[in-house]
SELUMLO-414396 format. One record per residue (C-alpha): residue in one letter; y, z negated, x; residue number from 0. Coordinates in Angstrom, 2 decimals, m for minus. Layout:
% residues N
  r        Y        Z        X    k
  A        Y        Z        X  NUM
...
***
This chain:
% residues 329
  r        Y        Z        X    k
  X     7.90    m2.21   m11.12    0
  X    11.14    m0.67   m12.79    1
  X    13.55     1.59   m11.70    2
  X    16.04    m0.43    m9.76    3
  X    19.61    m0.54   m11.76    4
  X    22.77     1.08   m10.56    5
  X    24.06    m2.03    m9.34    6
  X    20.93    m3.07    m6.72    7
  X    20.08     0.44    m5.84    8
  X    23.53     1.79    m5.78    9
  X    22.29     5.10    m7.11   10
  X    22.58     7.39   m10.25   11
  X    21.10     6.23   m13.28   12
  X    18.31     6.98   m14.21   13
  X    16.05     6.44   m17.30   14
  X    12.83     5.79   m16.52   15
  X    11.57     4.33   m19.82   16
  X     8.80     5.91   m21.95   17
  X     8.16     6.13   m25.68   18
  X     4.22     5.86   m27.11   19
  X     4.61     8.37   m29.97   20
  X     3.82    11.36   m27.93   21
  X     6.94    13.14   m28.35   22
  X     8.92    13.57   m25.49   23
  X    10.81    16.64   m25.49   24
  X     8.62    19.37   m22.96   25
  X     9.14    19.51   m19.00   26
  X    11.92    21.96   m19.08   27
  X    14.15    18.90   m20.39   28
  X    13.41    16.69   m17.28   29
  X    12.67    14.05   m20.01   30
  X     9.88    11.39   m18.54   31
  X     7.22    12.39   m20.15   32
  X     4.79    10.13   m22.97   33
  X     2.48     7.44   m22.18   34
  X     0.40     6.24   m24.87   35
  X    m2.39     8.52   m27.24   36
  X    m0.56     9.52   m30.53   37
  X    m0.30    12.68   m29.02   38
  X    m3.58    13.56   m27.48   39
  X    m4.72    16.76   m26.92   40
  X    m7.94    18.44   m26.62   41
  X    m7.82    19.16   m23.11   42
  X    m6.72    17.12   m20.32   43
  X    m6.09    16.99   m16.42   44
  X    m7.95    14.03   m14.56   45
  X    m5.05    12.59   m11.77   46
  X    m5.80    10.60    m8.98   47
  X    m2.71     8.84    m6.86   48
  X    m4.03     7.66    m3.62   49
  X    m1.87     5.20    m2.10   50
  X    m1.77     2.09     0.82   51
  X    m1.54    m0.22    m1.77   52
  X    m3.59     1.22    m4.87   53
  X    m5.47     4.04    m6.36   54
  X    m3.50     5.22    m9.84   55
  X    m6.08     6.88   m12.32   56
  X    m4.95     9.11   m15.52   57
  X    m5.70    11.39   m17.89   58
  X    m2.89    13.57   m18.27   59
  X    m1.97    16.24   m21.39   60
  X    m0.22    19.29   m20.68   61
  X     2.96    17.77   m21.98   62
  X     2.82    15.06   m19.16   63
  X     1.80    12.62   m21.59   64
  X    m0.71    10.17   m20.32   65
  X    m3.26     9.14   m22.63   66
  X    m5.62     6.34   m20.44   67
  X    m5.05     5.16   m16.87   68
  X    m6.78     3.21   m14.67   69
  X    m5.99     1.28   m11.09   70
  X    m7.64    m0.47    m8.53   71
  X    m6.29    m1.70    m5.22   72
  X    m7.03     0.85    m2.57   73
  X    m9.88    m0.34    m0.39   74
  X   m10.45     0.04     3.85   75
  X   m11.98     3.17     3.03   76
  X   m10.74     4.59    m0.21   77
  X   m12.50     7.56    m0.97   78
  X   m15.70     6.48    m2.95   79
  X   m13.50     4.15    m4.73   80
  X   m11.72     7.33    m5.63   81
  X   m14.69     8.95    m6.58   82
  X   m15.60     5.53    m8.38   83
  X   m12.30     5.80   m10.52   84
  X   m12.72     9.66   m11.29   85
  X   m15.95     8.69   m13.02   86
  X   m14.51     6.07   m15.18   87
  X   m12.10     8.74   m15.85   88
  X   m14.60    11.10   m16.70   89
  X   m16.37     8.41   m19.14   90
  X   m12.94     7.84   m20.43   91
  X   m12.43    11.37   m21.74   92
  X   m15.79    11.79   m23.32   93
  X   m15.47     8.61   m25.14   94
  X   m12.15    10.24   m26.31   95
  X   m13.61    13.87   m27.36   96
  X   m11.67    15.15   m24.69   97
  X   m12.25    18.30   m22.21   98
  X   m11.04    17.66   m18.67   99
  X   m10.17    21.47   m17.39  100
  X    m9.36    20.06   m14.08  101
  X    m8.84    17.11   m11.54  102
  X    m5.79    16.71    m9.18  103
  X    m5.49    14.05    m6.06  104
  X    m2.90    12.92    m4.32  105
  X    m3.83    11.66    m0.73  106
  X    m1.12     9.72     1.92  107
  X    m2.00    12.04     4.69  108
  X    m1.09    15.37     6.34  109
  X    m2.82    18.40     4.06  110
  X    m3.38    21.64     4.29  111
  X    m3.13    24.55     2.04  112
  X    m6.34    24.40     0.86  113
  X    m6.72    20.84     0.67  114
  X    m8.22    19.37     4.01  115
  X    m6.77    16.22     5.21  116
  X    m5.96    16.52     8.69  117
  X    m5.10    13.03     9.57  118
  X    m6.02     9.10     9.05  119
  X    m2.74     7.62     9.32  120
  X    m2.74     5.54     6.35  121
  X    m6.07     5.65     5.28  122
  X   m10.15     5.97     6.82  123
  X   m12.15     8.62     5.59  124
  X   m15.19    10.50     6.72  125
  X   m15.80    12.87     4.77  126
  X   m13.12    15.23     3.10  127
  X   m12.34    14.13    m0.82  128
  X   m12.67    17.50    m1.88  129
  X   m15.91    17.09    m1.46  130
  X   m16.81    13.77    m2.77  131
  X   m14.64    14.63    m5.70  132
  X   m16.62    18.19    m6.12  133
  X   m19.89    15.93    m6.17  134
  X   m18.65    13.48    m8.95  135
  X   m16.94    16.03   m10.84  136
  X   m19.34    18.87   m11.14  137
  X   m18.33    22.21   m12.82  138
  X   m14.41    20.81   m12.50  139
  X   m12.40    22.82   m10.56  140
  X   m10.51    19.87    m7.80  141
  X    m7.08    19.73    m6.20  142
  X    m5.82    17.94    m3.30  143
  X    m2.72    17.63    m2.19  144
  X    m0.35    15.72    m0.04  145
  X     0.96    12.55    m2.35  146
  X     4.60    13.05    m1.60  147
  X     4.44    16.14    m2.84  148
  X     2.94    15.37    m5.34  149
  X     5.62    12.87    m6.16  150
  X     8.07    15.46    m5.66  151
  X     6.43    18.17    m7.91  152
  X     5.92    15.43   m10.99  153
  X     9.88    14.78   m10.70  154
  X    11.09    18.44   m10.49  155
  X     9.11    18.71   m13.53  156
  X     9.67    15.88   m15.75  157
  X    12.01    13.55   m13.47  158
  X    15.34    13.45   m11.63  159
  X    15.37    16.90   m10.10  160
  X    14.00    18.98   m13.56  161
  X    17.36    20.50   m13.58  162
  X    17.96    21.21    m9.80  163
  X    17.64    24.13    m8.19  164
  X    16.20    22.32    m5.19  165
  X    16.12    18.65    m4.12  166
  X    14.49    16.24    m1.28  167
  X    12.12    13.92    m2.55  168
  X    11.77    10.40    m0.73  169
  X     8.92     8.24    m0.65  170
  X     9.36     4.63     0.37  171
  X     6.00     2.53    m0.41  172
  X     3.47     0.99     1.94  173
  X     4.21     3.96     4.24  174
  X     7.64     6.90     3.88  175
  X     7.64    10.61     3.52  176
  X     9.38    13.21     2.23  177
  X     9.32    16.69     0.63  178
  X    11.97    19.21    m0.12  179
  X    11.36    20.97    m3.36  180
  X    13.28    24.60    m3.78  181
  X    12.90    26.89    m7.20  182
  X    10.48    23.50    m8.39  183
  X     8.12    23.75    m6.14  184
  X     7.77    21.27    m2.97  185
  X     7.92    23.30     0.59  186
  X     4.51    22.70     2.16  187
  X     5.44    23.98     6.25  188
  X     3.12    26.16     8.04  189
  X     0.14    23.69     8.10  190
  X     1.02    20.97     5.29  191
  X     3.46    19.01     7.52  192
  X     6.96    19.08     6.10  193
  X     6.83    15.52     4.94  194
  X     7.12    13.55     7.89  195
  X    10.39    11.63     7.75  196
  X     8.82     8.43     8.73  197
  X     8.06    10.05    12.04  198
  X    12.08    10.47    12.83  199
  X    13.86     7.40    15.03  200
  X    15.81     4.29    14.13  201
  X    19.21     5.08    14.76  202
  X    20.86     3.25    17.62  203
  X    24.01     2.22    15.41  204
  X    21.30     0.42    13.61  205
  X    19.04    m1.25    16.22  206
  X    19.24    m0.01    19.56  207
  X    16.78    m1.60    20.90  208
  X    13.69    m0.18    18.73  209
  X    10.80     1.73    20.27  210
  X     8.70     3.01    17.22  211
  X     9.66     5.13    14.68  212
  X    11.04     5.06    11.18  213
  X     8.20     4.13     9.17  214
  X     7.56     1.40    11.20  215
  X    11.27    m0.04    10.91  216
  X    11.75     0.74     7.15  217
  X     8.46     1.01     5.22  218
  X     6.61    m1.57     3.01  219
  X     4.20    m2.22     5.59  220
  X     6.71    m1.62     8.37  221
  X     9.28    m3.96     6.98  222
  X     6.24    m6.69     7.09  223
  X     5.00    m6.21    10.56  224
  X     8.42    m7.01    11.75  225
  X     8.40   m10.08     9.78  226
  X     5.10   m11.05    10.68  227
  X     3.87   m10.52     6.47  228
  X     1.38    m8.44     4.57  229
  X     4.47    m5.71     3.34  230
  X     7.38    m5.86     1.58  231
  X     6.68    m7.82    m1.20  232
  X     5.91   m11.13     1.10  233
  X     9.45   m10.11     3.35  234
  X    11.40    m9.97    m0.60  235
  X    10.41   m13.37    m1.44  236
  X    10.83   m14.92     1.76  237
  X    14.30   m13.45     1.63  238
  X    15.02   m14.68    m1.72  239
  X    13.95   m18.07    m0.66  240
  X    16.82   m17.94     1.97  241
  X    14.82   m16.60     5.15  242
  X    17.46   m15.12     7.39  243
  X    15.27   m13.14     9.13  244
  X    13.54   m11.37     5.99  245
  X    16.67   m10.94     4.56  246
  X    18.10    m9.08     7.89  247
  X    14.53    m6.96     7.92  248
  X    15.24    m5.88     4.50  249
  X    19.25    m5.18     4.77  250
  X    18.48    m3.09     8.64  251
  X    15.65    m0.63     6.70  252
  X    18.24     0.01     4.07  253
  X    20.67     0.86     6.92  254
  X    18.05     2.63     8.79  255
  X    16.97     4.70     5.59  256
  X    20.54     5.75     4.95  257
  X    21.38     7.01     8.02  258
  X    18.76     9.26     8.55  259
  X    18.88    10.48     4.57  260
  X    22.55    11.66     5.41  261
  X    21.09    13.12     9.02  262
  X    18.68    15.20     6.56  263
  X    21.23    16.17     4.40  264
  X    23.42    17.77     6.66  265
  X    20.27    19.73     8.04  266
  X    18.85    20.40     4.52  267
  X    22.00    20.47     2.35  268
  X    19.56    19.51    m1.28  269
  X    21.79    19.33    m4.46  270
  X    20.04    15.61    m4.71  271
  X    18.27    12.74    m3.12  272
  X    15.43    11.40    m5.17  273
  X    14.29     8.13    m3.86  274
  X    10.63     7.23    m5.23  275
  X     7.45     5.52    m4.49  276
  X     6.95     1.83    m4.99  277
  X     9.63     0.33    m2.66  278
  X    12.08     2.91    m3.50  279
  X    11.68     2.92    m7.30  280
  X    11.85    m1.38    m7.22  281
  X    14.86    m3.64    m8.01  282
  X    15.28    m5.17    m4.55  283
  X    18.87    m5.65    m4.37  284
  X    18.76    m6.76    m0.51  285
  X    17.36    m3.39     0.64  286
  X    18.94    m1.15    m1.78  287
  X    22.65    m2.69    m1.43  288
  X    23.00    m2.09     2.42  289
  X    21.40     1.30     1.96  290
  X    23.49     2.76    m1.30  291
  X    26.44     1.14     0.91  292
  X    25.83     3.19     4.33  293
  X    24.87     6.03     2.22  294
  X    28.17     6.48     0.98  295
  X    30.37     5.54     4.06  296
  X    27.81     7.95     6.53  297
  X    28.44    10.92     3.61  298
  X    32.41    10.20     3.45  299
  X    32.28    10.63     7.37  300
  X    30.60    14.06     7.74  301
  X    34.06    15.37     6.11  302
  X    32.28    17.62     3.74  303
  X    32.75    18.15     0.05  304
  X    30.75    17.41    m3.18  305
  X    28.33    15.62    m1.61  306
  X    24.63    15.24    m2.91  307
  X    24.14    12.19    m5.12  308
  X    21.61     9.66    m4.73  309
  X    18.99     9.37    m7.65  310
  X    16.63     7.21    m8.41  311
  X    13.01     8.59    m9.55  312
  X    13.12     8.81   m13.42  313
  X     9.25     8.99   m13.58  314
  X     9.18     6.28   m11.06  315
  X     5.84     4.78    m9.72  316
  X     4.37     7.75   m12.41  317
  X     5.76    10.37   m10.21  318
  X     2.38    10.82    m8.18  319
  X    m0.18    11.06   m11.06  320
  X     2.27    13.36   m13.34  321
  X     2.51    15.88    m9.74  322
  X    m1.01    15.45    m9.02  323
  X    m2.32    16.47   m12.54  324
  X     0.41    19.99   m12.33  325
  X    m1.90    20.77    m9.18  326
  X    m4.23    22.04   m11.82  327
  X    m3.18    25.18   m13.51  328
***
């Protein structure tokens, strides 16, 4: 998927498009960084991004560039396929002459500190991936971290918020979170918690009659249960195809997701909205329309000045890997 354009997302522009020749200007520019091998060094960072959907798979240089990937769609119980997909990885870099000096991962789930998930709300596991990743990886040091903030960290370093001195960072995919990044660095919370914003309500000027939360309402895979589909993808064609009801699933979540983005912005006050993940990074004019639209009229009716602009991820869907492979030092 593409970065949507300014006219379906109703956002800033951004650029997410990449060059092969290896030279991208270096993270301080917020360029997107290279993907292709012209410009492979000799030591890499193995980066895993865990999703609902898929399991992303890189080999990233210290530039951002990445020089192989891999991906495979993310099973019941993802992690030995993770563990499967750092060993092609692995392979990968020795077929390439090249030294991994660390591995990063990128999980859907509450995280601590240290790298413990602490929850199972998007995917089963039974045994911590630290561990299984420590096993397949021997000798290389392994990071684990939360996968919206890993999203968040690849864009404050090579995307839409490079330049910012602080910015929240939206995930909308199979599930949503969010992080809010200060000095380039996302804000963990006391025990790896601060990205729940699919745990917030639907606002009643949207649907007053919903029970769950916001992630149910407005995710990919929320967006489909109230259809009665597999996720988002299924609701976007049936909408195209004229489906009244898709097409007021999809147009409700972009109302939905607005008015809660401006709720966090008048508790958060962020220079910038960055709106990633797979959903939020595709051109689906029937969900980004209504929600670029109430974005603007809920802003103009707080009152307040020079309000924060609405961006687009410029690494989009690369956002994860590029964060998870800066876990490693």
């Amino acid at each position: 998927m593409t970065s949507p354009d300014d006219a379906a997302a109703g956002t800033d522009a951004a650029d997410g498009t990449r060059s092969a020749d290896g030279e991208d200007s270096a993270p301080a520019t917020g360029q997107a960084p290279a993907v292709g091998s012209a410009a492979v060094t000799e030591s890499v960072v193995l980066a895993l991004d865990v999703g609902g959907t898929k399991i992303a798979g890189g080999l990233v240089g210290p530039d951002g560039t990445v020089v192989h990937r891999t991906q495979r769609p993310t099973p019941l119980r993802p992690v030995p396929a993770v563990a499967e997909a750092a060993a092609e990885l692995m392979e990968a870099a020795s077929a390439r002459g090249l030294t991994v000096r660390g591995a990063g991962a990128g999980f859907p789930e509450y995280v601590t500190a240290d790298g413990r998930l602490t929850s199972s709300e998007v995917i089963d596991w039974d045994e911590q991936p630290a561990s299984v990743l420590a096993r397949t990886l021997p000798g290389v040091p392994v990071r684990i971290d939360s996968d919206v903030r890993c999203g968040a960290r690849g864009e404050a370093l090579w995307g839409a918020g490079a330049a910012l001195p602080g910015f929240l960072y939206v995930s909308l995919g199979t599930g949503l979170s969010s992080a809010l990044v200060l000095e380039g660095r996302p804000v963990p919370g006391h025990r790896g918690e601060a990205i729940a914003f699919g745990e917030l309500g639907v606002p009643v000027s949207v649907d007053p009659t919903w029970q769950g939360n916001l992630e149910r309402y407005a995710s990919g895979r929320g967006m489909g249960e109230r259809r009665g589909v597999a996720g988002a993808r299924e609701v976007t064609a049936l909408a195209a195809a004229g489906d009244a009801e898709a097409a007021h699933v999809l147009d409700s979540a972009g109302r939905a997701l607005a008015t809660t983005l401006v709720w966090l912005v008048r508790l958060l006050d962020p220079a910038a909205v960055v709106l990633g993940g797979g959903l939020g990074c595709a051109p689906v004019a029937a969900l980004h329309t209504p929600l670029a639209e109430t974005w603007h009229k809920a802003l103009a009716a707080t009152g307040r000045p020079a309000p924060p602009p609405l961006r687009t991820a410029r690494t989009g869907q690369e956002s994860g890997l590029l964060g998870a492979a800066a876990l490693v030092r």
